[in-house]
MISENU-192441 format. One line per 2 residues: number of its first residue (from 0); for each residue x, y, z of N, C-alpha, C. Coordinates in Angstrom, 1 decimal. Example, Ala and Ser with C-alpha at 12.3 -4.5 7.8 and 13.67 -1.06 7.14 Angstrom:
2
0 = 13.2/-5.7/7.8/12.3/-4.5/7.8/13.2/-3.3/7.8 ~ 12.8/-2.2/7.1/13.7/-1.1/7.1/12.9/0.0/7.9
//
This chain:
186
0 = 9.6/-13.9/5.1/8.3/-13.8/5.7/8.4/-13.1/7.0 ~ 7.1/-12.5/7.3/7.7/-12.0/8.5/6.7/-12.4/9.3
2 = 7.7/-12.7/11.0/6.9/-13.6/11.9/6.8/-12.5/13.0 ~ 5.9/-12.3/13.8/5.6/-11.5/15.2/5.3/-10.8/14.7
4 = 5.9/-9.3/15.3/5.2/-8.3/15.4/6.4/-7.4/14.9 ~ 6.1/-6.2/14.3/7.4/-5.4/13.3/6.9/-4.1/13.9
6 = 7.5/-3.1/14.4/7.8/-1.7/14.8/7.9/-1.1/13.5 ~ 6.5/0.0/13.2/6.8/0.8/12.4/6.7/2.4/12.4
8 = 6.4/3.4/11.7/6.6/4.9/12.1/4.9/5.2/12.9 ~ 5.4/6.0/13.5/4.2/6.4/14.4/3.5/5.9/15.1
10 = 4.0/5.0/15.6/3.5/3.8/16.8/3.2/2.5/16.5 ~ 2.4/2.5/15.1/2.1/1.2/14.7/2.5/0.6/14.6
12 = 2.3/-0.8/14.8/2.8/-2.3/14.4/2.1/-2.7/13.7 ~ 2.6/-4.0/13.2/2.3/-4.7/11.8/2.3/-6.3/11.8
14 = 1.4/-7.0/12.2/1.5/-8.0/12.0/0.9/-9.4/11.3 ~ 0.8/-10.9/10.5/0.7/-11.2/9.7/-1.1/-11.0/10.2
16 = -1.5/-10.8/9.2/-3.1/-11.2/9.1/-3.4/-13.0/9.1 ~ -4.2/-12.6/10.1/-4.9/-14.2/10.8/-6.3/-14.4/10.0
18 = -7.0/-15.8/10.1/-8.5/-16.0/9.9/-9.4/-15.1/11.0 ~ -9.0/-15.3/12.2/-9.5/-14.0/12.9/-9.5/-12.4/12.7
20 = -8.9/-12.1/11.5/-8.8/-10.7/11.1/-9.9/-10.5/9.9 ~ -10.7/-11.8/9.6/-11.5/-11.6/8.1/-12.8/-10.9/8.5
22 = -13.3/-10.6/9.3/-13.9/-9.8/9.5/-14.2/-8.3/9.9 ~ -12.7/-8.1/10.4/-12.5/-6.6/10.6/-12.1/-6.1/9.1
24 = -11.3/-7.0/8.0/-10.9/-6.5/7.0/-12.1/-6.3/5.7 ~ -13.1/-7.9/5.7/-14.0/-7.2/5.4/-15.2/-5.9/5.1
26 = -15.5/-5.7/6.3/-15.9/-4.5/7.1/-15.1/-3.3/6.9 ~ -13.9/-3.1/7.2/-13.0/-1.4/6.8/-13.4/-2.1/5.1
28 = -12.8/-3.0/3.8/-12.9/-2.5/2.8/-14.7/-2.0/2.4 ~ -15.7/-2.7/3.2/-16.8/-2.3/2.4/-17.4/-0.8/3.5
30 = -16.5/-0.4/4.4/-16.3/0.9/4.7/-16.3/2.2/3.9 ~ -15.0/1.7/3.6/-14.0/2.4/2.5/-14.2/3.0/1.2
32 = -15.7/2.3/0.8/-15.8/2.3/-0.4/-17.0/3.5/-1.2 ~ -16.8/4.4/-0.3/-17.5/5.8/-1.0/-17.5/5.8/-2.0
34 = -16.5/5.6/-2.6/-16.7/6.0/-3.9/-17.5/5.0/-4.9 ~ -18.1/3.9/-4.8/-18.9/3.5/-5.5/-20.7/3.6/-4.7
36 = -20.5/4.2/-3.3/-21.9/4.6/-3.2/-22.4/5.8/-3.7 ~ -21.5/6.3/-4.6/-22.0/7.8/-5.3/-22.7/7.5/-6.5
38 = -22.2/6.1/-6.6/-23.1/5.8/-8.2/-24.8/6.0/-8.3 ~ -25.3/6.3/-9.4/-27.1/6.6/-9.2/-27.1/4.8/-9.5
40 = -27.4/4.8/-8.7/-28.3/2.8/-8.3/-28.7/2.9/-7.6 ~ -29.8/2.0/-6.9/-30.3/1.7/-5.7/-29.4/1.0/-4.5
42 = -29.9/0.9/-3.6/-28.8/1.1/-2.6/-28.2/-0.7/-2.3 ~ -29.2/-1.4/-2.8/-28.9/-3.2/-2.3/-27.9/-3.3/-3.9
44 = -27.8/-2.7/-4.9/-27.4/-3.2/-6.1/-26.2/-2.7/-5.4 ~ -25.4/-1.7/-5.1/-24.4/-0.9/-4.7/-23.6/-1.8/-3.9
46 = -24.5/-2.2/-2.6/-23.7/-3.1/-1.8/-23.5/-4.4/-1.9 ~ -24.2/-4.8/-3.1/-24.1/-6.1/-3.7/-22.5/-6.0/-4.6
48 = -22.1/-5.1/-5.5/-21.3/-4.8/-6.0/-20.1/-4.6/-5.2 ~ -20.2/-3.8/-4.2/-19.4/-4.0/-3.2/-18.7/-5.4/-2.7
50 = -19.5/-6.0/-2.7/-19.6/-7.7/-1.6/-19.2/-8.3/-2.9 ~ -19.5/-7.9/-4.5/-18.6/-8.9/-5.6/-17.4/-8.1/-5.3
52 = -16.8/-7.1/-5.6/-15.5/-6.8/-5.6/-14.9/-7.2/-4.4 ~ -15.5/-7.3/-3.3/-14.6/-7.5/-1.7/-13.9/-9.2/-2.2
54 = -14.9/-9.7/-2.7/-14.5/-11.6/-3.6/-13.6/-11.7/-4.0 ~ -14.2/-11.0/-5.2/-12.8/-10.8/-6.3/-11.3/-10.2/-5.8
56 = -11.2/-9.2/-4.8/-9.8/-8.9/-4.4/-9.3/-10.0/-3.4 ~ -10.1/-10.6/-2.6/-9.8/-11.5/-1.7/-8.9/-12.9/-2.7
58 = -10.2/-12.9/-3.4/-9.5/-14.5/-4.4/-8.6/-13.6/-5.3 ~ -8.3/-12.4/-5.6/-7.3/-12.5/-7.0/-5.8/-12.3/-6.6
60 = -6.0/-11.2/-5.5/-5.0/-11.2/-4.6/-3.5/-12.9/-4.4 ~ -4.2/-13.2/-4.4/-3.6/-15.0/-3.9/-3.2/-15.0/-5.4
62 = -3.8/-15.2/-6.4/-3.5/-16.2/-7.6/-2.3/-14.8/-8.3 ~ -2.8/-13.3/-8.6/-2.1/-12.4/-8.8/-0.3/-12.0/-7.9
64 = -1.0/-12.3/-6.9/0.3/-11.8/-6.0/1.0/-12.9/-4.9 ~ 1.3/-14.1/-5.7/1.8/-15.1/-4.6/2.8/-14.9/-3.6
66 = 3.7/-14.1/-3.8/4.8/-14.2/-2.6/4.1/-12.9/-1.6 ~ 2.7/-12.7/-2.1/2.6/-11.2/-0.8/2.5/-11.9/1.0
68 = 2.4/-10.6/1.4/2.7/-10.9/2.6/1.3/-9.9/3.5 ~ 0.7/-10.4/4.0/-0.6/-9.5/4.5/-0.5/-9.1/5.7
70 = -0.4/-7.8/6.5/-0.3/-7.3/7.4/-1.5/-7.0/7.7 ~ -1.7/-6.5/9.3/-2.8/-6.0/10.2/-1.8/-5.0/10.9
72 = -2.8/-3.2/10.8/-1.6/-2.7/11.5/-2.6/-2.3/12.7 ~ -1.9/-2.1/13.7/-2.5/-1.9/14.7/-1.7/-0.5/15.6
74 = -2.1/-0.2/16.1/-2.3/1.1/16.9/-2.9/1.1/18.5 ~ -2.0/1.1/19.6/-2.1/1.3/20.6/-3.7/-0.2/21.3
76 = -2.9/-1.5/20.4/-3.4/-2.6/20.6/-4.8/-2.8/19.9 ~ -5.0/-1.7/18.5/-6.6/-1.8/18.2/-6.1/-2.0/16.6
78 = -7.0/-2.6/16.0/-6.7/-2.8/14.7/-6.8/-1.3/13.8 ~ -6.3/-1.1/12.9/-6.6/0.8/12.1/-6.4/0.2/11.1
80 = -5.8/-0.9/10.2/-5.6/-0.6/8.5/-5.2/-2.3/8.5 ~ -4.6/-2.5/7.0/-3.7/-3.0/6.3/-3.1/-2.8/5.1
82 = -2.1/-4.3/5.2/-0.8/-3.7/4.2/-0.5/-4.9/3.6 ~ -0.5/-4.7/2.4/-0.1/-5.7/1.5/0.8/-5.5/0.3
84 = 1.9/-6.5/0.7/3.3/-6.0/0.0/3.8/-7.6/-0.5 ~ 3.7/-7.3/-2.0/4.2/-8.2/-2.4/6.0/-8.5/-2.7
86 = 6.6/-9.4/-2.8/8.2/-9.4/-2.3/8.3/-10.3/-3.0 ~ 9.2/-9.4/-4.5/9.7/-10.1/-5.6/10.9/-9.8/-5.6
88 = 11.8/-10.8/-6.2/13.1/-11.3/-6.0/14.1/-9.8/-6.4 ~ 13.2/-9.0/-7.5/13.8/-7.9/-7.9/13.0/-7.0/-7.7
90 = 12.2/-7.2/-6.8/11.1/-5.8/-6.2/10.3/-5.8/-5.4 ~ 10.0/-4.6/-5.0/8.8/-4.6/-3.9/7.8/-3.8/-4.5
92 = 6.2/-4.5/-3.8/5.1/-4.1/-4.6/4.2/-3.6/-3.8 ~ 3.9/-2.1/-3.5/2.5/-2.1/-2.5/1.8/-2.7/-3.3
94 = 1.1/-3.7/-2.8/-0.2/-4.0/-3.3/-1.9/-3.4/-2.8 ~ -1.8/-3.0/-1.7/-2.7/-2.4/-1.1/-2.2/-1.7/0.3
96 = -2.7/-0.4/0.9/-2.4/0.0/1.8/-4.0/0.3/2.3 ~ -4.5/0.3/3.2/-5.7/1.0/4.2/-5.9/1.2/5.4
98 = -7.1/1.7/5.6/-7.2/2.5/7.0/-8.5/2.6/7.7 ~ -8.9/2.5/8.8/-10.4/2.5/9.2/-10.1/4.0/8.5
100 = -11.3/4.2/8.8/-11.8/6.2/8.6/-11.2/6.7/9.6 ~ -11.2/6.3/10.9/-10.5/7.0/12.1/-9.0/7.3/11.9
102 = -8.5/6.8/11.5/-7.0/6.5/10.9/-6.9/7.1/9.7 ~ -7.9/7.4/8.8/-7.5/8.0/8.0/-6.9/9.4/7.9
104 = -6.2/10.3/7.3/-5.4/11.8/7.4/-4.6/11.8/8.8 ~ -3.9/11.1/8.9/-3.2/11.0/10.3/-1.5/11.5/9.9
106 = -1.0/10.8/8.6/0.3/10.7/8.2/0.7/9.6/8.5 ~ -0.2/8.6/8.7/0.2/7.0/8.6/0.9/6.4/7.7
108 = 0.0/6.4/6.6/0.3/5.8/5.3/1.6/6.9/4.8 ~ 1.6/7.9/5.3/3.0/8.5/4.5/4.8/7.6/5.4
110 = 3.8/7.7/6.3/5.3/6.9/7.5/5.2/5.9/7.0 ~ 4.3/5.0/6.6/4.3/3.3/6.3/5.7/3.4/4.9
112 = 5.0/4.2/3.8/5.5/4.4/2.7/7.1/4.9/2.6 ~ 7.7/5.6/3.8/8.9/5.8/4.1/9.3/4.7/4.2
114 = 8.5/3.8/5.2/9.6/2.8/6.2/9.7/1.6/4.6 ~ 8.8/1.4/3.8/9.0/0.9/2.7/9.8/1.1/1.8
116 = 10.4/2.2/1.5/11.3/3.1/0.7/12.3/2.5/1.4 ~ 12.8/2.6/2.6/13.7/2.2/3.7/14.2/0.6/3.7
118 = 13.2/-0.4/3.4/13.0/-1.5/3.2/13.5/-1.4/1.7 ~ 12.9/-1.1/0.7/13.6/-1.5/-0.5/14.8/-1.2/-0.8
120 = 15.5/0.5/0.1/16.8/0.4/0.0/17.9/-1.0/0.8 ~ 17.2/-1.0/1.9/18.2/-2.0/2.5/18.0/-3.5/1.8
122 = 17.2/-3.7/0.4/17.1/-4.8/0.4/17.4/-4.9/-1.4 ~ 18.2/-3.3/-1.5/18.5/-3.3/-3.3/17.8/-3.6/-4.2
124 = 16.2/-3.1/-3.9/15.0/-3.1/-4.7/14.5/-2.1/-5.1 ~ 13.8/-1.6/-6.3/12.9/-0.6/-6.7/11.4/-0.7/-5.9
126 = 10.7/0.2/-5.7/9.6/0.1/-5.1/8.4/0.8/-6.0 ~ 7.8/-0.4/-6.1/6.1/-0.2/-7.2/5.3/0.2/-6.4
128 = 4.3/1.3/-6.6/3.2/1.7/-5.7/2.1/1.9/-6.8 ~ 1.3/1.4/-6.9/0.0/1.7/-7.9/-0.7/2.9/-7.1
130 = -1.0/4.1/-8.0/-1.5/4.8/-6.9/-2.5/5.3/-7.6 ~ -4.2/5.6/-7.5/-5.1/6.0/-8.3/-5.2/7.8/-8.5
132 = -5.4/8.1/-9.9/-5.3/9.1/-10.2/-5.9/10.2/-9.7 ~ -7.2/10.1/-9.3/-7.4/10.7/-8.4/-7.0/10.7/-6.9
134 = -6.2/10.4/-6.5/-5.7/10.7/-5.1/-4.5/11.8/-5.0 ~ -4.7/12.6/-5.7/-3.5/13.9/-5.9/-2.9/14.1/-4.2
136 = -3.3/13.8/-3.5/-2.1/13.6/-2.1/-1.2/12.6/-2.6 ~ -2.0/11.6/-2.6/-0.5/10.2/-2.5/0.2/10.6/-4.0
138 = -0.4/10.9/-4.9/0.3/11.6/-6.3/1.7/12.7/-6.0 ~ 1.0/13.5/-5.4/2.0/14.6/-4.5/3.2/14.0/-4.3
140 = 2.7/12.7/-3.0/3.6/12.4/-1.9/4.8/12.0/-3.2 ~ 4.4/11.0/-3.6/5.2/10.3/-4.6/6.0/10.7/-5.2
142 = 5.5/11.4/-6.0/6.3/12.6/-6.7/7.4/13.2/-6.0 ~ 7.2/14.1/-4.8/8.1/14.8/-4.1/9.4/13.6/-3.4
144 = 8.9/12.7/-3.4/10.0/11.6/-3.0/10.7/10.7/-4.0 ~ 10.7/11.1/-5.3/11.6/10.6/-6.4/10.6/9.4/-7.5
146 = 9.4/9.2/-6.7/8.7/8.4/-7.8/8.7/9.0/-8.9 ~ 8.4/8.1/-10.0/7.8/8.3/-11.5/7.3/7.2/-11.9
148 = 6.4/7.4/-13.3/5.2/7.0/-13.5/5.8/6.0/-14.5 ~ 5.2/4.8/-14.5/5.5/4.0/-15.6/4.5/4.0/-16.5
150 = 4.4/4.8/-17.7/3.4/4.7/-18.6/2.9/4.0/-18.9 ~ 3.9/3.0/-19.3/3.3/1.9/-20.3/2.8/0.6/-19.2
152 = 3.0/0.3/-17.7/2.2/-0.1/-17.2/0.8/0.5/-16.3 ~ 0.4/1.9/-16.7/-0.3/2.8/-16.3/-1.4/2.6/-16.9
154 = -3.0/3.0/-16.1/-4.2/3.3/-16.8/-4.8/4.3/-16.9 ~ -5.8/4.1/-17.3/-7.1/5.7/-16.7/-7.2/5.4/-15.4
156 = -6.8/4.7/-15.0/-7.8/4.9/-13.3/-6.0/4.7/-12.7 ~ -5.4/3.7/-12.8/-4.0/4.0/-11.9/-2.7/4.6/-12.3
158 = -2.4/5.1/-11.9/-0.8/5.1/-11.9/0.1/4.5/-11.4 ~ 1.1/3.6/-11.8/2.1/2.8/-11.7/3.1/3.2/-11.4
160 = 3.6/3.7/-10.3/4.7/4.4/-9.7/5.8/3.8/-9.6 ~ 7.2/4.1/-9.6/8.2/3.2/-9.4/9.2/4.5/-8.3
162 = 9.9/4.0/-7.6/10.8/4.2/-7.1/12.5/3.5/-6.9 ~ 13.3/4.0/-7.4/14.4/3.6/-7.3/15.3/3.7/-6.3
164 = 16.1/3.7/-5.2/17.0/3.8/-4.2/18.1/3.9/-5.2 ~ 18.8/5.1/-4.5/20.2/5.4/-4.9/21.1/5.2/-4.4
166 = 22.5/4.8/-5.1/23.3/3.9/-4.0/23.9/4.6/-2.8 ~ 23.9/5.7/-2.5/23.7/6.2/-1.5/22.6/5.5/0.2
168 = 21.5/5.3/-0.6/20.2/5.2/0.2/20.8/3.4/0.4 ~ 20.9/2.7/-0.9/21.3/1.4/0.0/22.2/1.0/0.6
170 = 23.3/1.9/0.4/24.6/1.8/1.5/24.2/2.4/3.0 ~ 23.2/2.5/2.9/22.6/3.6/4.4/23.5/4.4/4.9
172 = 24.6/5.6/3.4/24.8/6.5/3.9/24.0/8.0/3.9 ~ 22.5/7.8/3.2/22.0/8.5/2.8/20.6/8.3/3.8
174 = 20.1/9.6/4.3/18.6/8.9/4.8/17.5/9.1/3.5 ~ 16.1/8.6/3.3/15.3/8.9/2.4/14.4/10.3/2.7
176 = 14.9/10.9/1.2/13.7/12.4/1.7/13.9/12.8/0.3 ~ 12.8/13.9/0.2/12.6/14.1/-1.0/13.7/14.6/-1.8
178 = 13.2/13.9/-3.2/14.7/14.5/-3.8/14.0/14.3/-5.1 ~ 14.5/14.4/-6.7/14.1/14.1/-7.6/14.6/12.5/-8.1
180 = 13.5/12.2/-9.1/13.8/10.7/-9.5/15.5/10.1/-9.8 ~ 15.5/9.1/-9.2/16.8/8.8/-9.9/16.9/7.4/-10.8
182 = 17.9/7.7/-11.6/18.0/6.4/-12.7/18.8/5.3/-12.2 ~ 19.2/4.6/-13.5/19.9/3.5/-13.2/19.1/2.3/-13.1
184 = 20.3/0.9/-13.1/19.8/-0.1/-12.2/19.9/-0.8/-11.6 ~ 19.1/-1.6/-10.5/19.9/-2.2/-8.9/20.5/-3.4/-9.6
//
C-alpha cells in the first residue's frame, strides 16, 4: 500500500485518495464525459446518466477491484487527475487513469504509464491496461512500447492490453522503451 506522497514523471505526485478528494473526483469524472453529451437526449437525461454511471464506477470499483489502490495526482500542490491501479499477486492493472482538461495532452499519462512499466518490472509483473478503441493515441502509445491485445478478454468498446517485462527490464539492466512485444512467463 502506499503511504505519503510518491515522486512521479514530470513533477507530479501521487497520493492516497481521501474523503476530502470526493468531490474534486466527482466533478473531473462528470467533466470528462463528452462523450456521452453527444448523445441526441435532452440535456437533464444526459446528466442524469452521467450521475448513474459516476455510482456505479464508485460502488463497482470496490467489489470488482479489491486490492486497488486510489491515487490523487497532483501538480505543483493542485489536484490534475487520478490513478487507479489495481495490485495482484501476479499483476498489475490500470484500472483507471484521468485528468482535469487542463492536464489533459500534456505527456502525463504517457510518463505515468512508463513509471508503471517500471513498477511492474521491478516487481516481476505483466502490466494490464484496458484501453478504449477509440483512443488511437493511447492505442499508438501501447503498441510502440511492446503492448498487445488480449482478444479473448477484449470488446467492441475496449482493448485489453497486456505488457510483459523482459528479463532484462526486471534485472534493471535494461531501461523501458519502445521495442516490440515480448513473450514468455514471469
Amino acid at each position: 500500500m502506499i503511504e505519503g506522497t510518491v515522486d512521479l514523471p514530470h513533477g507530479i505526485s501521487a497520493r492516497p485518495a481521501g474523503r476530502h478528494d470526493k468531490d474534486f473526483l466527482a466533478k473531473m469524472y462528470k467533466d470528462n464525459r463528452d462523450d456521452l453529451r453527444l448523445i441526441d437526449a435532452e440535456k437533464d437525461y444526459i446528466e442524469t446518466v452521467i450521475e448513474m454511471q459516476l455510482d456505479a464506477q464508485s460502488g463497482g470499483y470496490g467489489s470488482q477491484f479489491p486490492n486497488a489502490i486510489y491515487l490523487i495526482l497532483e501538480k505543483n500542490g493542485s489536484r490534475i487527475g487520478r490513478l487507479t491501479l489495481d495490485v495482484q499477486p501476479v499483476e498489475l492493472r490500470l484500472v483507471d487513469l484521468d485528468f482535469i482538461k487542463k492536464a489533459q495532452g500534456k505527456g502525463f499519462g504517457s510518463g505515468i504509464l512508463l513509471w508503471l512499466m517500471k513498477a511492474a518490472a521491478t516487481t516481476k509483473r505483466p502490466l494490464l491496461v484496458p484501453t478504449r478503441r477509440d483512443d488511437f493515441a493511447m492505442g499508438k502509445f501501447l503498441t510502440k512500447y511492446g503492448f498487445v491485445e488480449d482478444e479473448a478478454m477484449s470488446d467492441q468498446v475496449f482493448a485489453r492490453m497486456s505488457w510483459m517485462p523482459t528479463a532484462d527490464e526486471m534485472a534493471g539492466i535494461s531501461d523501458i522503451r519502445p521495442r516490440e512485444a515480448a513473450g514468455g512467463m514471469v
